[in-house]
Each structure stands twice: as structure tokens, then as C-alpha cells.
N, C-alpha and C positions, 0 to 999 in steps of 0.2 A: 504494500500500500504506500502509495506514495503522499509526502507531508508536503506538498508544498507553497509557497505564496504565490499566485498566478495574477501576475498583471493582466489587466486588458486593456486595450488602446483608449485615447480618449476620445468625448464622444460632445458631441455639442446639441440639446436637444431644449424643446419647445419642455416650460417649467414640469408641466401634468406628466408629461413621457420619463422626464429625469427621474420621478419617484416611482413611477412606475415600475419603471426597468430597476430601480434598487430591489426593489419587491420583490419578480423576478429572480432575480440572483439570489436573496434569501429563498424565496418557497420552492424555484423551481433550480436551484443551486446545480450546475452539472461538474461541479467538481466536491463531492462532498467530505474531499482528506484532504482539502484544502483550505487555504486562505486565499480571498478574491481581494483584489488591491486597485482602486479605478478611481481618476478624475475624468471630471468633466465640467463645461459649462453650461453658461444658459441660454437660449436663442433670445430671451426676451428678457428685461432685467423684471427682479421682483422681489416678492418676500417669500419665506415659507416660515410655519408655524411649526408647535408643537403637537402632539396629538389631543391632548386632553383642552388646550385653548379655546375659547370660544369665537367662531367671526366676526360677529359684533366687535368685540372689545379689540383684536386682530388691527380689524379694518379702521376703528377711531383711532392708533396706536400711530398707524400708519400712511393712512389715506388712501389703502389700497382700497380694488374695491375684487371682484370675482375674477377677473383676468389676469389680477396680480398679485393674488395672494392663496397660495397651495400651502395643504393640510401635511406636514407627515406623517409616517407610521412611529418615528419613535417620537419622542419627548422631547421636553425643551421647551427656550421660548423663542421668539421672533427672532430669525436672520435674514438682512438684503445679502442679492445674491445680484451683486452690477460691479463691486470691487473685490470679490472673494475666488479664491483659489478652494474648490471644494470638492470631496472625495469622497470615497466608499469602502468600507470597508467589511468583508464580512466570510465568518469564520464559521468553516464546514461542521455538521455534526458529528463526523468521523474523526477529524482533525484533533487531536489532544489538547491544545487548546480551549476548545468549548467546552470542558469540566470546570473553567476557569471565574470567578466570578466576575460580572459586569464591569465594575470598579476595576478590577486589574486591565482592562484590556483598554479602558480610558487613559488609566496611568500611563501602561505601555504605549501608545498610541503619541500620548501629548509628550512623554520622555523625549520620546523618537524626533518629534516636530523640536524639540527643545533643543538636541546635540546636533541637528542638521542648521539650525538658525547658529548655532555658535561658531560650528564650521564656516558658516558664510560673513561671519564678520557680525551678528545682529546680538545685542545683548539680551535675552530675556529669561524669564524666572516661572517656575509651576507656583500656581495658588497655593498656598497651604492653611488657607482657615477654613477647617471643616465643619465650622457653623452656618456654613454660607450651603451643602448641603443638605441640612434639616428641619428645613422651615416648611417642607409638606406641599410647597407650591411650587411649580416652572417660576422661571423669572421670568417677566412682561415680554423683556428685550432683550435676546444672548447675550450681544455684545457689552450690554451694561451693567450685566450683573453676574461677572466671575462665578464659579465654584470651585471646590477643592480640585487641584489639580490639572485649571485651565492653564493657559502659555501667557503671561501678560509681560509687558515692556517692563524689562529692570528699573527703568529710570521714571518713567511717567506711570506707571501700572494702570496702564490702558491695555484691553484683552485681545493680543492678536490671535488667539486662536482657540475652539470648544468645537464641542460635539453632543452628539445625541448618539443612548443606545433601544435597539430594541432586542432580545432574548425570547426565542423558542425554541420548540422542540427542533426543529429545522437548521436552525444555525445561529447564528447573532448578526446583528444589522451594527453596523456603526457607520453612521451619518457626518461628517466634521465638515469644519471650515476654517479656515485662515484669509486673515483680512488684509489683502494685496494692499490697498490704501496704508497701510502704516509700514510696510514696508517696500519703501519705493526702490532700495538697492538691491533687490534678491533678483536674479536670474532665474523666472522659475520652473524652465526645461531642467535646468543643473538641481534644486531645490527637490522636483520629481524622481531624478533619480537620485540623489541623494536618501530621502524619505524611505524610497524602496527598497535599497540597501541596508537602512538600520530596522527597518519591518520585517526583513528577513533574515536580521538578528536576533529580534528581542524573540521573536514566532519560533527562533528557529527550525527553518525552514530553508529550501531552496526556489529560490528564483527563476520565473518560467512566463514566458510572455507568449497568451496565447490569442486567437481574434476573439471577435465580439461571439458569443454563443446563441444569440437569439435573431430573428428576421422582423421586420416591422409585420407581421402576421402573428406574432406573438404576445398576449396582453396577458394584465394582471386584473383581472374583470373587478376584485371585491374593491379595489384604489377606488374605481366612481363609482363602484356601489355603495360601499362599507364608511370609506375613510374619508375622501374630497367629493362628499355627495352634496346632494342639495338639499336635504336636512339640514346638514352640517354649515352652508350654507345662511340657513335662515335663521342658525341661533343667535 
């Protein structure tokens, strides 16, 4: 059985299809002794939320309104997605790994983001008030409101980088983002690979760059039934 971290290309898509296709990758995983490791961007600039958020409150936050503001499957609170360098992450049922709890695989994940920024010349530090996890709530706004173990700027601790998980039987979703705006000297073709090389450290794993697995005839039906529906919608 093979352990490995399998990049896939990146992939540039309309907001609804980006999470879509993460879904995908969790429910319909075809590598399941693996780690999936993928950026991509957004064809259209916007927000997305966290799952439990409501759109009401979303939309006054923001001023988005249905076209520009997508639900995710995991948690969290609001992130734009017009300056961010944002990725996927998601770890096979097979994989040894997925014994692992939620928490560690954030830790590991923002570590990684943390020794590739130092590399490239950028000063920054992991959160460590773990008060800031137990307040029972998402924060409003990712970016505003750090938790244990985000990536924030040494100097100004301003949060350049979080995530969101989500945990099933199936595998784990991890959702991240890093905020291109605050760091205007990264290179972030070099940045990407960089990333994937300490991912397929900490995973211990080997590195394998395979194509996209799915055809635009492939959907994730419950995303607009279940989760960006129009219920959801009108709360």
C-alpha cells in the first residue's frame, strides 16, 4: 500500500465548483492511502463562509449578496478569496495519518506554512492563546480573529494564514488560506513547492504529482442540495 502525498495541478474555477470539487476529493477520494495536496483559484472574486454561519448575518458582514458568497463544508468564519493563495488538503482513510486528531493536522499544516515563510525571508509566528479556541463560536471574520495555532506576522500580528477542518469516516477535509496581500515579496510558484516538500515531511510521505481525477460530468449533488442550498440561503 502505498503512503503517499499526491499533488494535483492547479485549477482555476467558478466559487460553487471550487467546493464542490473539494467534496469530491473527500467523499469520492481515489486515492484513499493517500494525502491529496491542491491549490487553486477563483474565477470570480468573493467570500466563503463557514458551515454553521448564517447568510443573513454573512451577507451584512460583507455586502455580498448570492453570487458572492459560498457556504463551506467545514467550519470557520468568513474568508475573501480576491488576495489569497488557497489550498486543499485532504487525508485518505487508509492513510495513517487519519487516526490522527483534527488539531494535529492544523498544527502540522500551519508549522509547514511557518518554516516555508522563514525560508523565504518572511518573519512570522503560530498563535498560541488557546483561549481564543473555546468560546463555542466561528469567529465572524477568519482573518480577524486568530486561533491557536494560526500563522500571524511577528511584528504587526496581523493573521496571514488559517484554515478550516472537516472529519469523516471518509477522510479529513482541510480547507486553508494565506493572505497574498500581506505578503507582497513571496514568489508563490517557489512558496508551492516549497509547502509540498515540508507536507511531505511532516505526512511522511512520498511525493507524486498526479492529473486532475474527475471530468466536468462529475458533481457533488448534496453541495446544492444539502450545504449552498436555498434554505440556506434565506436564513
Amino acid at each position: 500500500m502505498s503512503e503517499n502525498l499526491v499533488e494535483l495541478p492547479d485549477r482555476q474555477k467558478h466559487p460553487f465548483r471550487n467546493m464542490e470539487e473539494d467534496l469530491l476529493l473527500l467523499y469520492r477520494n481515489p486515492y484513499p492511502s493517500s494525502i491529496i495536496f491542491r491549490h487553486y483559484n477563483w474565477r470570480v472574486p468573493c467570500w466563503t463562509c463557514g458551515y454553521s454561519q448564517k447568510f443573513s448575518e454573512v451577507k451584512e458582514v460583507t455586502g455580498g449578496n448570492e453570487s458572492t458568497i459560498f457556504r463551506r463544508a467545514t467550519g470557520g468564519g468568513i474568508v475573501p478569496h480576491w488576495k489569497d493563495w488557497t489550498f486543499t488538503l485532504v487525508v485518505g482513510p487508509k492513510h495513517p495519518a487519519f487516526t490522527n486528531h483534527p488539531r494535529n493536522f492544523y498544527d502540522m499544516v500551519h508549522k509547514a506554512i511557518l518554516d516555508v515563510l522563514a525560508d523565504l525571508g518572511e518573519t512570522a509566528t503560530l498563535h498560541e492563546c488557546e483561549q481564543d479556541v473555546c468560546n463555542g463560536a466561528p469567529p465572524t471574520e477568519c482573518f480577524q480573529s486568530p486561533v491557536l495555532s494560526d500563522v500571524l506576522n511577528a511584528k504587526t500580528g496581523a493573521k496571514l494564514a488559517g484554515a478550516a477542518i472537516k472529519k469523516t469516516k471518509e477522510g479529513v477535509l482541510l480547507q486553508g488560506s494565506v493572505q497574498k496581500a500581506d505578503l507582497p515579496r513571496i514568489d508563490w510558484i517557489t512558496f508551492k513547492a516549497q509547502l509540498t516538500k515540508k507536507l511531505t515531511i511532516s505526512f511522511n510521505s512520498k511525493a507524486e504529482k498526479k492529473e486532475w481525477p474527475f471530468t466536468s460530468e462529475d458533481h457533488y449533488l448534496p453541495y446544492g442540495e444539502r450545504i449552498h442550498c436555498e434554505a440556506w440561503l434565506n436564513a
